[in-house]
N, C-alpha and C positions, 0 to 999 in steps of 0.2 A: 604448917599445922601437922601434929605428929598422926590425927587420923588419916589427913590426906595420903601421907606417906605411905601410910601403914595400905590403904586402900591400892594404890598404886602399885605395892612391890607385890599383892597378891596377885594383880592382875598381871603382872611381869609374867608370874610361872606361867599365865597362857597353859593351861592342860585342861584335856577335857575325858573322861572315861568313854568309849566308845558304846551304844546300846543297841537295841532293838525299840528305836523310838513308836511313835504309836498311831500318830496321823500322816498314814507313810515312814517316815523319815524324823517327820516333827515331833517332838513332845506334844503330848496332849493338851500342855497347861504350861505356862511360865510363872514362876511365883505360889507362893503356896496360896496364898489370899487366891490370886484369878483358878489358880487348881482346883478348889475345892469348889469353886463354882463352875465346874464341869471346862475349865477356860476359857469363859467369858470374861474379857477385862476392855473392848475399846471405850467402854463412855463411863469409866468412875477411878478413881484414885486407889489403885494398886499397890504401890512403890518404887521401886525404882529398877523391878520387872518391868514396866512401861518400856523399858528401851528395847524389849522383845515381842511386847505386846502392840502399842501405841505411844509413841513418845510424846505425844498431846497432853496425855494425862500427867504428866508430870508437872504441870503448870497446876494443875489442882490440889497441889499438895502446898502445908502451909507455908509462910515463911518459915526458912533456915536451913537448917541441912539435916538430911538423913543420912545413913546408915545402913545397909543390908548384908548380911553375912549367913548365906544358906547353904544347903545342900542337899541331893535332891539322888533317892536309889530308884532305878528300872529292875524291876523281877519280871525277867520273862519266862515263862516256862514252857518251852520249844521242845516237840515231840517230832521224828519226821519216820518214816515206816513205806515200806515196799513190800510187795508179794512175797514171799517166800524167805527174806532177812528178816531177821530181829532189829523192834525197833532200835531207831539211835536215838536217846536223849542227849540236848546241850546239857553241857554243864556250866555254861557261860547264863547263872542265874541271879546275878545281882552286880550292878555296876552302879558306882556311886561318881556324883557330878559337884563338883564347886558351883556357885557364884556368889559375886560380889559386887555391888553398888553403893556409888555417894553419887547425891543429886544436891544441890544447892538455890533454892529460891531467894531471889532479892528481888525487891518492886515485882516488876511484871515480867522478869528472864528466870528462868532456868534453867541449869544448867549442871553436867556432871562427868561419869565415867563409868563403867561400868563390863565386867566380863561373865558370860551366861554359855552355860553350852547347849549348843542349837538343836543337836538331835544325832543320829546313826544309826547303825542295824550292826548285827553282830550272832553269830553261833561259836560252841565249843564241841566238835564230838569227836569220839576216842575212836583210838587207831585202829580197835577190832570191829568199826562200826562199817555198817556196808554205805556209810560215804566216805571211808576210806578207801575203797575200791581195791579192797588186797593191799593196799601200798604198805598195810601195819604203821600207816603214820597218817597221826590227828588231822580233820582238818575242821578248819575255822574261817570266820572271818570278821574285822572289826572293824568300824567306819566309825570315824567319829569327827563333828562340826562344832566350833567352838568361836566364840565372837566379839571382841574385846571393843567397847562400843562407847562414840562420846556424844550423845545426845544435847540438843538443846531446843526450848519449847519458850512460847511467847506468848501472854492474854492480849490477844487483841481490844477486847474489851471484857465486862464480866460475864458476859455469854458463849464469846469464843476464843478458842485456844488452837493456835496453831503449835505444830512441832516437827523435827528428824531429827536425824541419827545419821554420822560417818560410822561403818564398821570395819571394822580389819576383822577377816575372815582366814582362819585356819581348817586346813582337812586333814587325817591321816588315815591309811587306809592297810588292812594286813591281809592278806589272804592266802591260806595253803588250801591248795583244790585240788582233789584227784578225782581222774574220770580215767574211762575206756577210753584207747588210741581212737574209737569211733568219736565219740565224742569229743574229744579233744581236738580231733583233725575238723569237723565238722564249723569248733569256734574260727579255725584259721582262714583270714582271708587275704595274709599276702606273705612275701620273705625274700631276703635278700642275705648274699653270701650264703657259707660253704653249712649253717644251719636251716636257713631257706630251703636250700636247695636241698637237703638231706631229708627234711620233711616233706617237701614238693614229690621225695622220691620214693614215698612210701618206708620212711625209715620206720615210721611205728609200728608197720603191718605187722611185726611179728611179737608184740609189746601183750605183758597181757594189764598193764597199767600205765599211765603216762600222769606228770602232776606239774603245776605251776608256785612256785611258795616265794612268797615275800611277806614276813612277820617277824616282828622285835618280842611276842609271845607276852607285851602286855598291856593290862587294861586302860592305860594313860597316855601311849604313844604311838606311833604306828610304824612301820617300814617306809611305807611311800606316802610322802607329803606333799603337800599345797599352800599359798596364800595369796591373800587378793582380796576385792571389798567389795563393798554392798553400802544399800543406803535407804533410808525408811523419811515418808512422808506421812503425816497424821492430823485430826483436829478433834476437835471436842466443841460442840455446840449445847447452850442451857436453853431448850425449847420451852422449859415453863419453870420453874422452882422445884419442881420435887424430878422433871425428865431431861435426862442429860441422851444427849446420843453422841455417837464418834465413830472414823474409819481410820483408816490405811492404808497406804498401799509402799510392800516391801521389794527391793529392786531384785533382780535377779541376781547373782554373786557373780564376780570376773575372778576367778581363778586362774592360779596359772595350772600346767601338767602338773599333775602327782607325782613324785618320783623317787625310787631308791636311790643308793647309794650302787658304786660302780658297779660292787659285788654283792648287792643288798638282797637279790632271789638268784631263784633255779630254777631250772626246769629239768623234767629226768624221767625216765621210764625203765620198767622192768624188761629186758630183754628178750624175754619169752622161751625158746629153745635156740634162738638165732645166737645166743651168744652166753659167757660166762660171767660177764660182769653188767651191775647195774648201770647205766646212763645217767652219769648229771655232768650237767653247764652248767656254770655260774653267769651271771651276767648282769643288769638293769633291768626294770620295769619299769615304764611310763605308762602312766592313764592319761589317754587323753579326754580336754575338756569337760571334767567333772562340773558341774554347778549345780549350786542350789536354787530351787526355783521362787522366778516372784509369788509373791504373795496378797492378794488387799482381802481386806474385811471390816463389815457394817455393824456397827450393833447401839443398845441403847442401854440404858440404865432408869430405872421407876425408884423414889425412894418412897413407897409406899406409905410409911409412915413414920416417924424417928426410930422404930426398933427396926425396919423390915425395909430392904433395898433389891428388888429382883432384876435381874440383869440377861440380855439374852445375844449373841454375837451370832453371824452368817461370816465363812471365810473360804475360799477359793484360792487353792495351791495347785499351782501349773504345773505339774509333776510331767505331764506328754511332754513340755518342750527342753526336758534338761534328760529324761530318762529312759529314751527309744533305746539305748543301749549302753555298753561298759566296753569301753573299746581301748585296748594295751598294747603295747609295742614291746615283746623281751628281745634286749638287744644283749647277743652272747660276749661274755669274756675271753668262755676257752676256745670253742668252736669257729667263731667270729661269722660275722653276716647277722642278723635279727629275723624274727616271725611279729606278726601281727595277729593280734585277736580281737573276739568281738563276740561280748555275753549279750543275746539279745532280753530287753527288758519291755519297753514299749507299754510303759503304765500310762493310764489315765489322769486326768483330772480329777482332785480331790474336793468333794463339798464337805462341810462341816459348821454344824451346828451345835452352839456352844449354848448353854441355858444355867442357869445357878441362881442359887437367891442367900442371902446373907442376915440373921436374928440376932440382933441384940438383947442377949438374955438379962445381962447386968452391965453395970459401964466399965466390967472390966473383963463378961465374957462376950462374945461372939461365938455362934455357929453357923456353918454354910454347910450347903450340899447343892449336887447338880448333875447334869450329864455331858456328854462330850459324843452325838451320834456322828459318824463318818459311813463313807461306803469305800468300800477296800480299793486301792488306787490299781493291785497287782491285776493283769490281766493268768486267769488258773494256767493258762496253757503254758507261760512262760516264768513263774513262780518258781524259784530257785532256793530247795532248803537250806543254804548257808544264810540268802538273804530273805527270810518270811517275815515280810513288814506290811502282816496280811490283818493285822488288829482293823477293828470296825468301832464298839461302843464303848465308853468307860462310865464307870458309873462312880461320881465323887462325894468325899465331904469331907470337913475339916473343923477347926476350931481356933480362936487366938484369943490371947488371954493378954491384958497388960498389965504389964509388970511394975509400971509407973505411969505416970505422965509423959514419961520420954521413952518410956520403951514399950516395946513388946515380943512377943514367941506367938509366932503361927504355925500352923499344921497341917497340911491336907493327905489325905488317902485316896487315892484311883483303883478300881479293880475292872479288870479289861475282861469279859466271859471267853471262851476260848470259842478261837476260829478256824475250821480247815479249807484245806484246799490241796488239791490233788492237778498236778500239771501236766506235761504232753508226756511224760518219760513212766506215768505212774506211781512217782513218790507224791505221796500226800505229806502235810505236814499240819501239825495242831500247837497254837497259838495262846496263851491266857496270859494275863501279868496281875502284878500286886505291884502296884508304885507307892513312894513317897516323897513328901518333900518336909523341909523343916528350914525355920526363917524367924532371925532371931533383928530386929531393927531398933533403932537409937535416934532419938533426933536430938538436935542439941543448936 
């Protein structure tokens, strides 16, 4: 089938734009339909977002096959400011994400394919900003998680629906960071060979900057990569004719290490008065054991009356057990021997409460609106302005229009109010977004 095809070889390119996701790490919402309702999707028929939300749901969609072809922009708008500097604004303020899904109903199986990008964090600030720490070069950083996923879902009967999902899981990850040799020496907690040993010996004391940089400089790929899977469990129960409820629960991700290429970063410091030239090593960077955390969530669905469906989801993201820290190994090229590092992070557990409701104005408009409340997973003292994925509320709504009986265009809008937070070092940083999504689907 030449859609099949055609579904498949998008999913091949596998890319995902790296962001400043917004529940933590996560998108707020998968799908512009569960978007616009603040991200409420486990207990009613989404489309074939389901394989990010609740693969269950996907049994409630009619016979045949769908179609999903979306895309979906993060604006964040990232302020971060210190005592006595001028602020530094990102300019990393709009990244845009594919997905794509086919789901296929016959009798009582379901079944399909489908690739969604999961979520990331990410800054851009310029080289005369005081987080470039004197170095006169940019720094950034871009995470991004991307999930190429083949779902399938079963009616057990016409009340309930069981379903999961195998994922192949992608990371990639950039980072150029400059800090004080205090600082720097400070992430260091181990080294081996003749760069080891040069650090162990106070080589930075005389530094008046020191930096770490591994980045490809863009929004689609990273320096240091990962892959490795994951797998979602789900159902959907009809507690009476108009109330549907449903859960989840999503696995933790097996990643392998992150990693560049031989010569893929550097590390390098200014030499302060001790010398006449600048310091750089080429070498590797490994992150160790990145993962994304599990996930479950409860929610229900009312359809209050044939125009009006309100929907409301509870979700709990284990953020403590994957993000006590950011722990790296540069292992040198020119200098030989490696250092070991360690970004402490040590975030919390995330609640989130999803709520939205969805009007039936005519049978061919639809409106929704919703919220999306969270409490910030970062703990302020340890809040790191490259990575501030310090969002708390989104406030949504949306619209879809069908364009036929086989088709339609949906839309939703998020706007995140801005949030600050000021960490051990005194940099505060302020947080707002404008998101969107756009989801154009076919069945046939």
């Amino acid at each position: 089938m030449r859609k099949t095809q055609l579904l498949i070889a998008l999913a091949a390119i596998g890319f995902t734009g790296a962001a400043l996701a917004t529940n933590g790490m996560n998108m707020e919402g998968y799908g512009p339909v569960a978007t616009a309702m603040g991200g409420a999707s486990m207990a009613y028929d989404n489309g074939t977002a389901a394989v990010m939300n609740n693969p269950a749901t996907l049994g409630l969609m009619d016979q045949g096959n769908q179609l999903d072809l979306a895309v979906g922009m993060l604006g964040p708008d990232v302020t971060s400011r210190m005592a006595g500097m001028p602020e530094a604004k990102s300019s990393g303020t709009s990244y845009f994400m594919p997905a794509v899904g086919w789901a296929k109903k016959k009798g009582e199986l379901t079944y399909g394919i489908a690739m969604f990008a999961q979520g990331g964090m990410g800054t851009e600030y310029g080289s005369s900003s005081f987080m470039a720490a004197g170095s006169k070069k940019d720094a950034r950083s871009e995470l991004g998680v991307g999930r190429l996923i083949a779902p399938l879902a079963y009616n057990v009967n016409p009340d309930l629906t069981i379903g999961g999902s195998i994922d192949f899981v992608w990371a990639m990850l950039d980072l150029k960071m400059a800090a004080s040799p205090a600082q720097l020496g400070a992430m260091v907690t181990g080294g081996s060979g003749a760069l080891g040993g040069a650090l162990a010996g106070g080589a930075l004391g005389t530094a008046d900057w020191a930096r770490v940089d591994f980045s490809d400089n863009s929004k689609y790929t990273g320096q240091a990569r990962a892959t490795g899977y994951a797998g979602k469990i789900g159902f959907t129960y009809k507690i009476s004719p108009v109330v549907t409820m449903g859960g989840v629960y999503q696995s933790k991700t097996s990643l392998s290490d992150m990693e560049t290429s031989g010569g893929g970063a550097s590390m390098s410091a200014n030499p302060g008065h001790a010398a006449t030239a600048t310091f750089s090593d080429p070498g590797k960077i490994t992150v160790h054991n990145f993962q994304w955390p599990e996930t479950y969530g409860l929610g229900i669905s009312v359809q209050a009356n044939p125009k009006l469906m309100i929907a409301a989801d509870y979700k709990h993201i284990s953020w403590s057990n994957v993000m006590k820290s950011l722990n790296m190994t540069f292992t040198s090229a020119g200098m030989g021997g490696s250092v070991d590092f360690s970004l402490p992070q040590n975030w919390k557990d995330q609640n989130v409460f999803e709520l939205g409701g969805s009007y039936k104005l005519t049978d061919a408009l639809t409106l929704r609106a919703g919220a999306n409340i969270a409490n910030d997973p970062i703990p302020a003292t340890y809040m790191n302005a490259l990575f501030p994925a310090i969002e708390k509320n989104h406030y949504t709504a949306g619209v879809g229009y069908a364009v036929s009986k086989a088709s339609d265009v949906n839309f939703s809008l998020e706007m995140a109010p801005k949030v600050s937070e000021t960490n051990a070092s005194g940099v505060t940083s302020d947080h707002s977004q404008t998101n969107w999504q756009l989801m154009y689907s076919m069945r046939f």
